[in-house]
N, C-alpha and C positions, 0 to 999 in steps of 0.2 A: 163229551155229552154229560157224563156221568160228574166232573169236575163241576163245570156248567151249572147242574141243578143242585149241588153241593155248594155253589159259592152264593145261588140265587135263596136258598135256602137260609143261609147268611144273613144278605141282606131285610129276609121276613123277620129273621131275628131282631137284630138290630132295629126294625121299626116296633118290637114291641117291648124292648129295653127300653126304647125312647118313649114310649108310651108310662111304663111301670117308673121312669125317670119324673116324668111328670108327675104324677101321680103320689108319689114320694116328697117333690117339693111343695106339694098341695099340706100333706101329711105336715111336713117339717113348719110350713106358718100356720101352724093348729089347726086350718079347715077340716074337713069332710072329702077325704080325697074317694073314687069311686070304689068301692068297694067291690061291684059286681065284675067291673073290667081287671082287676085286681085280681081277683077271683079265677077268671077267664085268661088271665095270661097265664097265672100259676097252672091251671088244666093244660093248656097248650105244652108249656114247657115240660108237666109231666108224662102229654101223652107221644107229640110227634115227636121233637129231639131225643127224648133218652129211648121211643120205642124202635124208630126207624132212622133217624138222621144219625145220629152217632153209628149204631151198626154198620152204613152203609160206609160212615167212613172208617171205619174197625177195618170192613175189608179192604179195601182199600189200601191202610195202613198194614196190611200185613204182607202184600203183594211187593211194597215199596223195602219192605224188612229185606223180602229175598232177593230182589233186584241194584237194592242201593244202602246194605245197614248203616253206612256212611251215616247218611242223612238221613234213615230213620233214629238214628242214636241221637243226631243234632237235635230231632222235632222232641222224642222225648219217651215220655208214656201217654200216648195220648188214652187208651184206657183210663189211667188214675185221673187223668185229668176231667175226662167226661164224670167218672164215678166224683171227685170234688166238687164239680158243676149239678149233680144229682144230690148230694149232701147239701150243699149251701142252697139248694130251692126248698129241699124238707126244711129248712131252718127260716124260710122266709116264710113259707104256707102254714107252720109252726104258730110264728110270732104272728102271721096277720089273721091266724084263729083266733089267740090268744086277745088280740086287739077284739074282736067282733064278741069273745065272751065277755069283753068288758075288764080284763084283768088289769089290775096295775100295771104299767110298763113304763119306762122311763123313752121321752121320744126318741135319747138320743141313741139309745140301744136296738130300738127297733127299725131307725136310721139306718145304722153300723152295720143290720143285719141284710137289711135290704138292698144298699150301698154296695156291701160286700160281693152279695150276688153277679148285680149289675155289671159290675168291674172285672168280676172273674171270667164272665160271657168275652165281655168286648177284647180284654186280654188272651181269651183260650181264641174267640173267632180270627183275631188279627192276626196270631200265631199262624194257626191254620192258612191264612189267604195269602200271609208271605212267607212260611218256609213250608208248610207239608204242601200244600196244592202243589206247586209251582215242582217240586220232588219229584211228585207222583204225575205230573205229566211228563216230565224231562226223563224221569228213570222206567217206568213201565212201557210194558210194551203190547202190541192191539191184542195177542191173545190175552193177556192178562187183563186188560178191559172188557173184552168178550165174558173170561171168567166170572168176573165182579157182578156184569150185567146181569147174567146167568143165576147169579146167586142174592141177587138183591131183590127184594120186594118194592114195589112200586106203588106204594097206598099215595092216594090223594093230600093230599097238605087238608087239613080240613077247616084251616083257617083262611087260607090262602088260594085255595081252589075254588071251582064253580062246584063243588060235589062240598061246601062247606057243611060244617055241623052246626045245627044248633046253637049248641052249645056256648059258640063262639060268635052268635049276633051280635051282643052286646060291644064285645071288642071291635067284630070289623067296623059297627057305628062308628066306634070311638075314632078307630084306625082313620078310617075317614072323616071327621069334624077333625084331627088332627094335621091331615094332609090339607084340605082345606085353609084351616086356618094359616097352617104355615105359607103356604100358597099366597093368601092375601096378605103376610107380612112381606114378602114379597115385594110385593105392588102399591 
């Protein structure tokens, strides 16, 4: 279960990297890419992944240390890796203030920055979906799920939930004219 909402949590991700992708090649043929959903994803990723989604999988990762170091050694640090993945969004929220004051920027740097981000996500999620998950189902064991449960907080996705925020309107629009449309490329 725990793995489950861990891998589904994933794939929210990844529909808002595809989103901030877009968005970005808006950017890159000089338009007016959305600034607000731009905005809205940078909030998301600062509030649910680095508040609750990575902890959960912290524990996780720590149970799989004592059960299999084998293959926690293989997956890595995954710590430094979330804290990377928290560095490289300060650096996109950074440059896309920077952008909204109007400052000089060159596009291809503010590209590089954003890019960078993107790539780091879809590289740390993929890791994750093919060697730590798969780990930590095969090496743990139900009390050590029990534990986990036990010790995890269960806040609503509040992007992704019926208990959504605010905050995050603008994006699920988006999120949806996106599904949508891809929908009708589709067909």
């Amino acid at each position: 279960m725990i793995i489950e909402r861990l891998s589904q949590e994933h794939r929210n991700i990844e529909k808002l990297l595809a989103i901030l992708e877009r968005e970005l090649q808006v950017f890159d043929l000089g338009d007016r890419p959305d600034y607000e959903v731009i905005g809205a994803v940078i909030s998301y990723f600062e509030l649910y992944p680095e508040v609750y989604h990575h902890p959960q999988e912290d524990l996780v990762f720590a149970k799989l240390k004592i059960r299999d170091p084998g293959a926690a050694a293989k997956i890595g640090d995954l710590a430094r890796e979330h804290q990377r993945g928290a560095e490289l969004l300060r650096r996109v929220a950074h440059e896309i203030a920077n952008v909204l004051a109007g400052r000089e920027l060159l596009r291809q740097d503010v590209h590089a920055i954003v890019h960078d981000f993107i790539e780091h996500e879809r590289r740390h999620i993929a890791m994750e979906d093919r060697d730590f998950f798969p780990a930590a189902v095969k090496a743990l064991e139900p009390q050590d799920w029990t534990e986990i449960a036990s010790a995890m907080s269960n806040p609503e996705d509040p992007l992704f939930s019926e208990a959504a925020e605010e905050t995050f309107d603008a994006l699920r629009v988006r999120i949806s004219q996106l599904e949508q449309e891809a929908e009708a490329e589709r067909h």
